[in-house]
N, C-alpha and C positions, 0 to 999 in steps of 0.2 A: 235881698229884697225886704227882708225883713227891717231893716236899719230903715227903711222910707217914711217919710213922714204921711201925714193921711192926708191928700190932695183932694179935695170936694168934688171940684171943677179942674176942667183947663182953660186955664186963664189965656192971656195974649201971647207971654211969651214961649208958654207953654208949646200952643198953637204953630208960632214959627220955626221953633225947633222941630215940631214932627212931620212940619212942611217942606222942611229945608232937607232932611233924612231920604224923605221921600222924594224929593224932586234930583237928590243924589242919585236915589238908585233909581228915577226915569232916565238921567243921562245917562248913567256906561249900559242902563240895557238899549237905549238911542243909539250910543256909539255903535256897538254890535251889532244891533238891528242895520244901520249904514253900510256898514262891513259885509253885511249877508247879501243885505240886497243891491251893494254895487256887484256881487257875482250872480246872484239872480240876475239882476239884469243885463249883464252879457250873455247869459242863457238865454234868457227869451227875447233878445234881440234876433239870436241865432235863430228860434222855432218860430219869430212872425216871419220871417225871410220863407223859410218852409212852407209856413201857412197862405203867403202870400201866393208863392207859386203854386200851389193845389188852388187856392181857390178864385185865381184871375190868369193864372197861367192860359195859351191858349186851348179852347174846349169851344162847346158847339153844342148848343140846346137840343140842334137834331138828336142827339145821342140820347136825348131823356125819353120816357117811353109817354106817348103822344097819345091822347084817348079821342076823336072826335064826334062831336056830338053838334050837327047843325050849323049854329051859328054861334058854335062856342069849344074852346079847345080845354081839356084838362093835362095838365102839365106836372107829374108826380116829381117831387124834390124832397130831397130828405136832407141835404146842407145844410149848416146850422147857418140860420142866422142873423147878425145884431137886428133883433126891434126896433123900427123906430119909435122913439121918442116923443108921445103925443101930448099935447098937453092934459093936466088930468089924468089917462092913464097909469093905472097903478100893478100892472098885471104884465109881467115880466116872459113874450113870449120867444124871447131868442134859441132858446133851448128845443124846443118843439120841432117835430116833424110839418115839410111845408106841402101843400096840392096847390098849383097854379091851377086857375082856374084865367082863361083868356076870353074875355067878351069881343066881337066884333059883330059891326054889321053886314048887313045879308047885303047882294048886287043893287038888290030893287031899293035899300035903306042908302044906301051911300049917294045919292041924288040930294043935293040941297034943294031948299023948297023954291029958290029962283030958277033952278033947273040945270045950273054947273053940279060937274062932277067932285065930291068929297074927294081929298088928297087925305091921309095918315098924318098926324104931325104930333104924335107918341102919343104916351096914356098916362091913365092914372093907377095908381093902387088903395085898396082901402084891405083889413083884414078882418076876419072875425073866425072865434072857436068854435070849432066843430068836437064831435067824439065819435068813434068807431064803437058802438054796443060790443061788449062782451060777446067773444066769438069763441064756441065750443066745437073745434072738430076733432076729429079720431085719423089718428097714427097707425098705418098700416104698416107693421113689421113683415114684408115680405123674402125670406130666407131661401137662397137658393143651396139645393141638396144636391152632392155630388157622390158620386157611386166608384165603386173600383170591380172591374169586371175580373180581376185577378182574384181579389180574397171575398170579392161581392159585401164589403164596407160603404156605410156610408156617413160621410160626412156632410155638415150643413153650416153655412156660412154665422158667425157671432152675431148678435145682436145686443143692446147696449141694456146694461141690468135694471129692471122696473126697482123704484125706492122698494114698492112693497110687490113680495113674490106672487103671483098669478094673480093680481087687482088690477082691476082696469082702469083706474088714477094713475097718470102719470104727473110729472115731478111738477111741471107749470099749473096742473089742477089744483094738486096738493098745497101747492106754495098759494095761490088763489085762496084758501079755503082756510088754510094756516094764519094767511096775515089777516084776512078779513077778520078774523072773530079775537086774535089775541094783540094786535094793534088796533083795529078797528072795533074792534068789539060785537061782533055783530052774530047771533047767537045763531046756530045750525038750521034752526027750522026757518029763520028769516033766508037766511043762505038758498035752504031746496027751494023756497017760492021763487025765490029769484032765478036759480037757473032752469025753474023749468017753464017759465017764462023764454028760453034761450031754446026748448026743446030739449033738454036733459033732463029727463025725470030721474032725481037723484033722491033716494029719503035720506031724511037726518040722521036715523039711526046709520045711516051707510057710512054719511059722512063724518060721522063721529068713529066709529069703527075707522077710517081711514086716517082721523086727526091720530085715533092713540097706534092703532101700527105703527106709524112713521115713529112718532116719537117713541115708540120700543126703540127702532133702528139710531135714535140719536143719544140714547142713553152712554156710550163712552164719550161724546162729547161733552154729556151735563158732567160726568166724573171729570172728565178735563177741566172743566170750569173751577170744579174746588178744589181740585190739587194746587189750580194758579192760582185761587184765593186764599186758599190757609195757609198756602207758602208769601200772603205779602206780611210785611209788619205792622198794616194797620187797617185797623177795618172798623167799619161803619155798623152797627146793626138794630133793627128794627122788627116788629111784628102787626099785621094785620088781620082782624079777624075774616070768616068769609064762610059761608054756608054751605052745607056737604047734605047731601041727603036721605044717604044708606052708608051710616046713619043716619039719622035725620038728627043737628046737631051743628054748633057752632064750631068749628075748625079753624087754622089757622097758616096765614102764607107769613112763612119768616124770611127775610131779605138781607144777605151779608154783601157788602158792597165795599170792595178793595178802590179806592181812588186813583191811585195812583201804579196800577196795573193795566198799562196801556195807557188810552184814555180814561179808567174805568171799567170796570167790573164788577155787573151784580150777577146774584145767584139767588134763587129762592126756590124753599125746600117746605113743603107741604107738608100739616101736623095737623092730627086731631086734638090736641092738647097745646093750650100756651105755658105750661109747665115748664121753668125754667131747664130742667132736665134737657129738651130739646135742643137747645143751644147750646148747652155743658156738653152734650155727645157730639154735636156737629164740631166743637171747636176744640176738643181733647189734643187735638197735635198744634193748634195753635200758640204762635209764641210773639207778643207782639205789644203793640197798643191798641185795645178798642174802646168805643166808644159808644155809647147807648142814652138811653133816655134813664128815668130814676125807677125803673118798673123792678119791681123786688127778685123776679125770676134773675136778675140780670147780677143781683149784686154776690152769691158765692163763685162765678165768676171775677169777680174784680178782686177777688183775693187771695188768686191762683200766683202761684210763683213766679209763673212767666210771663203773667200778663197785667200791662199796668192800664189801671179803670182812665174812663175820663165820661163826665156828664152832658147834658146840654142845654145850656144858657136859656135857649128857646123856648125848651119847656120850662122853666121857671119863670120866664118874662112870659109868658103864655097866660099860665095862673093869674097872674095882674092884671095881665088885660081884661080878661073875663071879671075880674073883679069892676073893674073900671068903667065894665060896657053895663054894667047893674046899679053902680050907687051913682055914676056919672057925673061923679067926681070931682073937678078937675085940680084941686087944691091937696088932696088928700093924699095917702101914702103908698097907693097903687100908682096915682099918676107922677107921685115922685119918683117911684121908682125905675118908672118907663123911661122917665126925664134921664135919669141920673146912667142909664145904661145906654142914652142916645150918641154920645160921643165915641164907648164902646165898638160899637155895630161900626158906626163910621168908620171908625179906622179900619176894621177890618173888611169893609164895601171898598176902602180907596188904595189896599194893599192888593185887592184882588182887584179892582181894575188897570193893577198898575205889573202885575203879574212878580210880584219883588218874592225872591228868591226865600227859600225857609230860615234860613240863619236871618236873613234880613227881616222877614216876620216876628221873629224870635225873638228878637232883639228889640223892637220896636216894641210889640207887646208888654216885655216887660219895661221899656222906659215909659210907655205911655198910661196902657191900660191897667198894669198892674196898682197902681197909686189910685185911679179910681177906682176898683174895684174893693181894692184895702178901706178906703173909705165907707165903698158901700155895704158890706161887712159889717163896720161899725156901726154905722146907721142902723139898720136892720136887727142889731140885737138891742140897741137902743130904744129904739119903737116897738119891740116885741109884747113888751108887759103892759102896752095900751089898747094891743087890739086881742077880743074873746079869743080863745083859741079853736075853739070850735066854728069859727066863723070863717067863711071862705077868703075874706082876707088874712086869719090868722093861719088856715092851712096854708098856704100861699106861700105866707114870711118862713112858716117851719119848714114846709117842701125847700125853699131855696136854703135855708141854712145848715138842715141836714144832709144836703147834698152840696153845700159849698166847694168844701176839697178835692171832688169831682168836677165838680162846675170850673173851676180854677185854674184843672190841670195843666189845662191846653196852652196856658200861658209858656209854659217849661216845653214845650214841642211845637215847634217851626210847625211843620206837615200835618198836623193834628186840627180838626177845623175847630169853631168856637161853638157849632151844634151837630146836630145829627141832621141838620136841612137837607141834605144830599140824598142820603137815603130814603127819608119820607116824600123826596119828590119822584122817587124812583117807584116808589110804590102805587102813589098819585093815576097811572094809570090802571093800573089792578081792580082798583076802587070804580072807575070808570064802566069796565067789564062785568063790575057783579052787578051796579045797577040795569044792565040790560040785559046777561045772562042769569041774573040773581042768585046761581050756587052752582055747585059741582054735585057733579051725579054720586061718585062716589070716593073711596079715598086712592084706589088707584089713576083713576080719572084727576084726581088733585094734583097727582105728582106729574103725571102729563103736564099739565099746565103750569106749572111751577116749571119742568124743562124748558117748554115755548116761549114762557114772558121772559126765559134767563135768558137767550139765546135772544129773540127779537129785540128786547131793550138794552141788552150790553152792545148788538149792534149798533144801535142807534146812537149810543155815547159813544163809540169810535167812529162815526162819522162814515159808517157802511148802509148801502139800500138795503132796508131787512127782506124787501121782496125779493131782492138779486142773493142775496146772503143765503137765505133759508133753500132757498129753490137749489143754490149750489152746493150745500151740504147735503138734499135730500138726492143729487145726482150723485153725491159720494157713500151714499147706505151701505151699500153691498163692496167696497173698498174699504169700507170700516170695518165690516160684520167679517173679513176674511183675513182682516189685520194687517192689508195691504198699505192704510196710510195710519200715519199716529194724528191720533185726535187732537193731540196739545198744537198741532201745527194749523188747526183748522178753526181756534180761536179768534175772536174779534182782531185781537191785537199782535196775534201770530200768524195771520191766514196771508197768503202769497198774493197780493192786492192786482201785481200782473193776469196773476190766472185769473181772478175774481171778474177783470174788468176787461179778458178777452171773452169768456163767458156770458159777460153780462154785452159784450158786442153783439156772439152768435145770436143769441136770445132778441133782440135789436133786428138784426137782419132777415132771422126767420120769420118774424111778425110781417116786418117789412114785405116780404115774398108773398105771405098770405093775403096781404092787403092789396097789393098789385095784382094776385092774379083771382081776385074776387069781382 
């Protein structure tokens, strides 16, 4: 790479060769794609055949359970199905559970006003959303006790283990109260007002006691998480501040995000210190490539044996902008340089929409981007000696050029991205949570919460319900706490998706019961 001469720009021809590379590797991943889904579609030719028979096969509305009321019938359907298509409409209700509701007229209505009788000659349909309010009832465990008149023993029939031992939350509570406040954010004492609005007087301090039990009970799951994480080759890492308040005192949530472990994989690990110490301990067995921002805690790490550093681009174009968004510019050396790094980005936005393979990234970057970047290099020490150094466009030029090497790296690794955007958007909701919970009570309370956002939001990147997820690890506490199942099987990207989604049926169907016989 070194032999390359310094390219400014890409010019035109430039242009078609990296069009031409790339519209190579859109065809053989086209061809293969063609190849999958002519067997897909033998597949699901087979299961609309299936579907067709379930759901036109013959059947008989009599069998639906029929509510009447007057002069009007309610008709309970829970079938899925297609929405129609209205114009405007933008609210996608196929999915949703259905209530027919059936208008007719009464004997005395069905007289037309010339005085013939009304004949039926069908209907119409219209729809609109409803919601069933949050409904809190109580689960009567009742155990039947059996006696032996021989040895006068008694035994009493099992019942299924509560997450947490003698609490009166059960696991659908839990999971309620779980997702609200660390996906939704929505802070404990907003929580008790609300359900006792429902008639459950619950205090906060209860349901905080109930948030950190559980997550005791999920603590070999968070340890399963970083065993999968320091075991990947490459990882992402970031830190965010966040307010603790016994002590009272600035704390920190640190976020290690393996990509390519699963769909993804973050972990975040609670510290009252951003001391780069924190991450030298968490990543001691790590052996790999990471990838950080230019924060000084970060760099006796990158000169570990086993671990090769890489920077990110973003925070260095970051710098410029802020410069850019001050003198406003648009001729000057911040806007050139935004300029000069726009073709950059590019390529790596139309590699990723085109999903082209790491060796094919690899390879590209260095025929493409590398020659730009060689140039802007140049540039940049060239214009150094023009601008103050003390000025935030001279800290700016020196941020990127002492961390060049780093900035760089990513060219030399396919699977390596060109920032740390992945992880700071993983953190993006965390952020979210303090402004409306504004701190953690304490440091053990930290680390709670550090397990719950690991576990909610690595779901989320694998494309799992975190409400169905968490609900079904908290029915598996007491299967963990006796070593009955291994934890690493009950990861985002390891968990048994059949059980998850006969689980997440039962769960479905029990509501369903409850609402029919309300």
């Amino acid at each position: 790479m070194a032999l390359l001469k310094d390219i400014p720009q890409v010019d035109a021809a430039t242009h078609i060769q990296m069009e031409y590379s790339l519209l190579w590797e859109e065809y053989q991943r086209a061809k293969q794609r063609i190849q999958d889904l002519e067997k897909e579609n033998a597949y699901l030719k087979e299961q609309l055949l299936l579907m067709k028979q379930r759901q036109f096969g013959k059947k008989s509305e009599a069998g639906e359970p029929v509510v009447n009321s007057g002069q009007w019938q309610v008709v309970s359907s829970h079938v899925r199905h297609k929405g129609k298509k209205t114009r405007g409409r933008m609210i996608d209700t196929s999915e949703l559970p259905r209530h027919k509701i059936y208008h007719f007229l009464n004997a005395e209505e069905q007289h037309c006003h010339c005085g013939a009788l009304l004949e039926r000659m069908g209907e119409e349909t219209s729809e609109q959303l409803e919601v069933v309010p949050l409904r809190i009832y109580v689960v009567e465990h009742i155990r039947g006790k059996y006696a032996c008149r021989q040895c006068h023993s008694i035994q009493m029939a099992p019942k299924p283990m509560a997450p947490i031992p003698k609490a009166l939350a059960g696991g659908s509570l839990l999971t309620e109260v779980i997702i609200n406040k660390y996906q939704y954010h929505l802070p404990l004492y907003r929580q008790s007002k609300i359900l006792e609005s429902y008639n459950a007087l619950i205090p906060d301090n209860t349901l905080g006691n109930w948030v950190m039990q559980s997550g005791s009970g999920m603590v070999p799951i968070y340890e399963a998480f970083w065993e999968a994480v320091l075991e990947a080759r490459y990882l992402q890492v970031d830190e965010t501040p966040i307010k603790v308040l016994k002590p009272e005192k600035t704390a920190y949530l640190w976020a290690y995000y393996a990509p390519h472990v699963g769909k993804g994989l973050v972990v975040f690990e609670f510290n009252l210190t951003r001391n780069g110490s924190v991450a030298e301990e968490r990543l001691k067995s790590f052996k790999g490539l990471l990838q950080t921002d230019g924060y000084a805690g970060y760099q006796n790490l990158r000169t570990w044996k086993d671990v090769t550093g890489f920077g990110c681009m973003t925070h260095g174009r970051r710098k410029f902008s802020e410069v850019l968004k001050i003198t406003k510019n648009p001729d000057g050396i911040a806007a050139e340089l935004i300029t000069r790094l726009k073709p950059v980005y590019a390529l790596e936005a139309r590699m990723r929409d085109l999903e082209v393979s790491f060796h094919t990234r690899k390879r590209l970057r260095q025929k493409y981007a590398w020659p730009l970047l060689k140039a802007l290099h140049v540039w940049l020490r060239q214009n150094l000696n023009q601008v103050p150094p003390k000025s935030a466009l001279g800290m700016a030029m020196n941020y990127m050029l002492n961390q060049w090497g780093y900035l760089i790296a990513y060219l030399r690794h396919g699977c390596v991205e060109i920032d740390t955007n992945l992880v700071e958007n993983l953190i993006r909701p965390t952020a979210l949570g303090k402004k409306n919970w504004l701190f953690m009570g304490h440091e053990e309370s930290g680390k709670i919460h550090a397990l719950w956002f690991s576990l909610i939001i690595s779901a989320i990147i694998n494309g799992l319900n975190p409400r169905v997820y968490i609900h079904f690890l908290l029915n598996k506490i007491h299967d963990i706490r006796i070593k009955a199942v291994d934890p690493r099987t009950l990861l985002p990207h390891t968990i048994d998706r059949v059980a998850l989604q006969i689980f997440a049926d039962q769960q479905i169907a029990f509501s369903k019961l409850l609402l029919n016989s309300s």
